[in-house]
Residue, then its C-alpha position, 0 to 999 in steps of 0.5 A: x029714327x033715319x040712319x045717319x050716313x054721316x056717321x060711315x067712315x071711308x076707313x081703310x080707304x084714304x081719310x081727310x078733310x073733304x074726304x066723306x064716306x057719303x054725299x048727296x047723290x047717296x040720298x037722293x038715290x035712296x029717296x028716288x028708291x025708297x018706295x022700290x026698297x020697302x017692296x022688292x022683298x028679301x034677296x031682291x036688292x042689288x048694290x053696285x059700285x056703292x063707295x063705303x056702303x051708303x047705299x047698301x046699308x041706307x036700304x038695310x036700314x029702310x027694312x031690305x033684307x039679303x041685299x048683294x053688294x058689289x064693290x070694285x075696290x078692295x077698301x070699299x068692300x073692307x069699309x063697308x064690312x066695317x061700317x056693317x059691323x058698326x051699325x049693326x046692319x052686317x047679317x044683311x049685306x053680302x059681298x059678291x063678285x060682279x057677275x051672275x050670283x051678283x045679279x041673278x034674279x035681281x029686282x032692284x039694283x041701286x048704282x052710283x054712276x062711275x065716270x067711266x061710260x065702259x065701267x057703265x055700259x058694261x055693268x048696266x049690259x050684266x043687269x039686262x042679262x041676268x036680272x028679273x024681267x021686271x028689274x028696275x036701276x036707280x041710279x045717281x051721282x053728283x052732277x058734275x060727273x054726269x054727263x048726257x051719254x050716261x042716259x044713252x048708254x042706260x038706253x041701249x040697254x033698257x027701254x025706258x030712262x027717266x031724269x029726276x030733278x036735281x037736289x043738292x047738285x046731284x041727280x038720279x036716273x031710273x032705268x025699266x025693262x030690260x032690252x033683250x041685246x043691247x041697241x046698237x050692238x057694241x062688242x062685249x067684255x072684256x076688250x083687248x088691243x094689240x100693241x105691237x110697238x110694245x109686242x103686247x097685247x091688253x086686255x081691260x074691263x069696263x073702267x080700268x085706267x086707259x082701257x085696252x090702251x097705253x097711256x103715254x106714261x106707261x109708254x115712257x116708263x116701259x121705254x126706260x125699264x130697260x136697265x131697271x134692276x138688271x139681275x132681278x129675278x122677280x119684280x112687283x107691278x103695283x096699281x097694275x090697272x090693266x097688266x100691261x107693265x107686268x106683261x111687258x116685264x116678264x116678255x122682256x126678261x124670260x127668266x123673270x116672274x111678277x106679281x101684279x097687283x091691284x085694289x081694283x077688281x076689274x083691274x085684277x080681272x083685266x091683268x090676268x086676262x092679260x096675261x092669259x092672252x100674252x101666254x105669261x100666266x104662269x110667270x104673273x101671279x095677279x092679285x086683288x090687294x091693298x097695295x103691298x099688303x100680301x108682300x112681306x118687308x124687304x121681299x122684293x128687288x124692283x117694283x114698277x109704278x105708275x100711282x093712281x092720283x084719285x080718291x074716288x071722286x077727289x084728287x088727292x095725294x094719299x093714295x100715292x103715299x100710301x103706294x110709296x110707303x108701301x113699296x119702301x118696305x116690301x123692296x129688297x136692301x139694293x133694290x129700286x121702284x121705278x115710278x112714273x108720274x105727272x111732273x106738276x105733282x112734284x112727288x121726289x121728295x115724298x119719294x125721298x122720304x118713304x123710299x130712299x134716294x131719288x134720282x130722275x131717269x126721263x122727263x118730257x113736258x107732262x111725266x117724268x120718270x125716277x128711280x128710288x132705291x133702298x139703302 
């Protein structure tokens, strides 16, 4: 009987209408893949960046065995355990971080495409280095993500890149042996950037939101936190991306100590490099969570934002929700999240409603900023 994808849930990750845990792009990748799978053999078969566990547990079905998973949001990690449980398929899969246990040997790595070419070019970059001599990449996505680069960015790194036909709007490219470097030479990862204006440097993995830069409303938020809580002696930069926003904190306030924190593995690597080269380690503590979940109700006197507004590949509103109801419980009575976001998204009253009343600090023609306080 064929595994039915449709029966995956994206639980504990935002769940709606529209919102599915696997599409078409995870088929064809496992049909592109199917005779690789039934060969490769027990621990040769690599997942990368597979959303809610499709791709993972699509192969264990199809017979693979000792199969390594790389996630990089915390929630696809949890969904996939929870998906493994439900379908029975838990004893086959293994999660890891992305790196050599990940990669080491592999002779199969089945890849949804992300939408951002340094997350490609610098996982596709680990598989040339550590994989088996022999290792294939099929990859996949919808096409309306794809885009040509992604065929040289698999070049660079791999001698031979194949094109499948489309089906049901999506498409697989397969990848064959591994070049020794990558061509032309680029510079590694992860990669940092001085930003003087702000007296910091960032430091970001492949993928992380704005890269080794600061988008302009990070710029704005940083340039009114300022008067933010002034006597707070800890704070909370939440969805941290790169860590620029904690970096930035505690270099402003010397007393000041933060958590950063992110569901993002290459976020949490990116801000405690950052941290690590603004020499603030020891008063930024980086953590890979779901939102607030480590922090306890009424802990915390200020809490700094700037909420992602995708989930996966679909806009949606929830994540920020879920952000916001977060920061409502975990701020102290007195205390504020300072949150900047895109003006046309309209987001005060839900701010109003899950963390208290609203007031808006600074506005320019696309973010604005606010301050919300508990009672």
């Amino acid at each position: 009987m064929q595994f039915d994808l449709g029966a995956l849930r994206r639980h504990p990750d935002v769940e709606g209408p529209g919102l599915e845990a696997s599409d078409a792009a995870d088929r064809l990748i496992l049909d592109e893949a199917a005779t690789l799978i039934g060969d490769v053999g027990p621990g040769g078969l690599v997942v990368v960046d597979d959303a809610y566990g499709a791709l993972a547990l699509g192969a264990a079905a199809a017979g693979a065995r000792g199969i390594r998973v790389h996630q990089d949001l915390i929630t696809g990690e949890r969904a996939l355990a929870q998906n493994a449980e439900r379908t029975g398929h838990a004893a086959e899969v293994r999660s890891l971080p992305l790196g050599v246990e990940l990669l080491g040997g592999a002779r199969l790595v089945l890849l949804r495409l992300p939408r951002s070419l340094d997350r490609l070019d610098e996982v596709v970059g680990l598989i040339a280095a550590h994989a088996a001599p022999d290792a294939v990449i099929v990859a996949g996505a919808r096409i309306k993500h794809m885009t040509l680069a992604m065929n040289d960015v698999l070049g660079a790194w791999f001698e031979r890149v194949d094109v499948s036909h489309a089906r049901q709007k999506s498409r697989v490219l397969t990848a064959r042996d591994p070049r020794d470097a990558r061509q032309p030479p680029a510079p590694g990862w992860p990669r940092g950037e001085r930003h003087d204006d702000l007296g910091v440097t960032v430091v970001a993995h492949g993928g992380v939101f704005a890269g080794a830069g600061v988008d302009i409303g990070t710029r704005l938020l940083l340039g009114e936190l300022g008067g933010a809580v002034p006597d707070a002696a800890s704070a909370v930069d939440l969805a941290c991306g790169s860590g620029v926003a904690a970096a930035w904190l505690v270099g402003a306030r010397p007393s000041m100590r933060v958590t950063a924190t992110d569901r993002s593995a290459a976020a949490a690597a990116s801000a405690r490099a950052t941290a690590e080269v603004n020499a603030v380690a020891d008063r930024v503590q980086v953590t890979r969570a779901d939102g607030l979940e480590l922090l306890p109700d009424a802990s915390e006197p200020l809490i700094v934002l700037n909420p992602p507004f995708h989930s996966d590949a679909a806009l949606h509103t929830g994540i920020a929700r879920h952000l916001f109801d977060d920061a409502g419980r975990v701020l102290a009575p007195g205390g504020e999240l300072w949150c900047v976001w895109n003006s046309h998204l309209g987001y005060r009253p839900l701010l109003e409603r899950l963390v208290g009343p609203t007031r808006q600090v600074a506005r320019n023609p696309k973010f604005t900023v606010t301050a919300s306080g508990r009672p």
